[in-house]
C-alpha positions as CSV (number, residue, x, y, z in Angstrom):
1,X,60.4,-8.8,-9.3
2,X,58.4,-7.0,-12.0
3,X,57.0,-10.6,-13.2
4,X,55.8,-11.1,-9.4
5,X,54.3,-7.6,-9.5
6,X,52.2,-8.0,-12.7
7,X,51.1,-11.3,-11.5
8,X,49.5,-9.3,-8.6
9,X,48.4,-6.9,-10.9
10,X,46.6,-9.5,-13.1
11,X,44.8,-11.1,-10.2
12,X,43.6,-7.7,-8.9
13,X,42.4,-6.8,-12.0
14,X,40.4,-10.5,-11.8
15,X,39.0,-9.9,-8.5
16,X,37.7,-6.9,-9.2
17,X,36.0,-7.9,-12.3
18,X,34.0,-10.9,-10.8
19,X,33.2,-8.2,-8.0
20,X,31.7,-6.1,-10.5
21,X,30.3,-8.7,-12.7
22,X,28.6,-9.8,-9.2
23,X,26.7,-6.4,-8.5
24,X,25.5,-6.3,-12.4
25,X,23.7,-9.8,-11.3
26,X,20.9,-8.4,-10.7
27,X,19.6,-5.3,-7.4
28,X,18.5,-7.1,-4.9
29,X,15.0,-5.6,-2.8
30,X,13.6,-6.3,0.4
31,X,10.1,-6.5,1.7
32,X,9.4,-7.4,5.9
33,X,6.0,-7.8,6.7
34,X,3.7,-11.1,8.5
35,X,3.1,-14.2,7.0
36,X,-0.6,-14.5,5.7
37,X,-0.8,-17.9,4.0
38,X,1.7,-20.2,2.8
39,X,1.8,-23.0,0.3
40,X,4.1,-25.4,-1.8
41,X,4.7,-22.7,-4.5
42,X,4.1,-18.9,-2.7
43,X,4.0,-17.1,0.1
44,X,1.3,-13.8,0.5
45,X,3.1,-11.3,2.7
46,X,1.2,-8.3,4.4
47,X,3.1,-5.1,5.3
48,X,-0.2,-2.9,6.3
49,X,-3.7,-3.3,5.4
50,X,-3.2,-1.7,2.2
51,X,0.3,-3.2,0.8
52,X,-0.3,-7.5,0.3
53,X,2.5,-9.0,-1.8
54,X,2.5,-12.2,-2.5
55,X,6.2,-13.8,-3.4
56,X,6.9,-17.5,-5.6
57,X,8.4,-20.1,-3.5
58,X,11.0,-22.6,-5.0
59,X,12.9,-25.5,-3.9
60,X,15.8,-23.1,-3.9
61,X,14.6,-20.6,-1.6
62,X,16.5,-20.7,1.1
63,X,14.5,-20.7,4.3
64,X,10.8,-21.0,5.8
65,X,7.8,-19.0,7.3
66,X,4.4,-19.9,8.8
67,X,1.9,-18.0,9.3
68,X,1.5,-15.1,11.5
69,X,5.6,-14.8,11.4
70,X,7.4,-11.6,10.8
71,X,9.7,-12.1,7.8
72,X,12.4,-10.0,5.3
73,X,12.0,-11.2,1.9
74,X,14.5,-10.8,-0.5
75,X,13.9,-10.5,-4.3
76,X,15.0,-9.3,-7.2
77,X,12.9,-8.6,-10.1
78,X,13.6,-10.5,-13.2
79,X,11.4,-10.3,-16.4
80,X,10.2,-13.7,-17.4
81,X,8.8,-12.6,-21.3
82,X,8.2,-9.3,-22.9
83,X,5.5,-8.7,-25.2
84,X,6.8,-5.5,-27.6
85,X,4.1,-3.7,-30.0
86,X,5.4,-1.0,-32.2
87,X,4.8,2.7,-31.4
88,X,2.0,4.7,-32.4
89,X,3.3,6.6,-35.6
90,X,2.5,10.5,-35.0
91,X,-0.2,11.5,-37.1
92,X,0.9,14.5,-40.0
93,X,0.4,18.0,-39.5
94,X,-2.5,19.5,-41.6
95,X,-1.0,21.8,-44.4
96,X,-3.6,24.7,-45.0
């Protein structure tokens, strides 16, 4: 009985980690607006006249849009290089 129950235990425990290991992914965003031009490798997505995103399209993205539909798209940001430059060193007091 207590070998049964920490077998149970065990594969909570798993379930719960792959749960959390899931959310840590990556947050996923959302942005709905009309479709203004389309091609192999993006999409341009207006939300108002001020707010234009346009959105890389892969063979793995699920679905498709044309122009002039409404559409939700999901993202998540995810940094493809970083460029680092040291900081600026603070600059010594005068002494007088």
């Amino acid at each position: 009985m207590r070998r049964a129950l920490f077998s149970l235990l065990v594969l909570a425990l798993i379930a719960v980690a792959f749960a959390a290991g899931g959310y840590a992914a990556g947050k996923s965003y959302q942005f709905t607006g009309v479709v203004k031009a389309v091609d192999a490798t993006s999409m341009t997505v207006e939300k108002s006249a001020k707010e234009t995103w346009q959105f890389d399209v892969s063979k793995d993205t699920k679905g498709t849009a044309k122009v002039g539909d409404k559409v939700t798209v999901y993202y998540t940001m995810s940094a493809t290089q970083i460029e680092a430059k040291p900081a600026a060193a603070a600059t010594p007091a005068k002494k007088k």
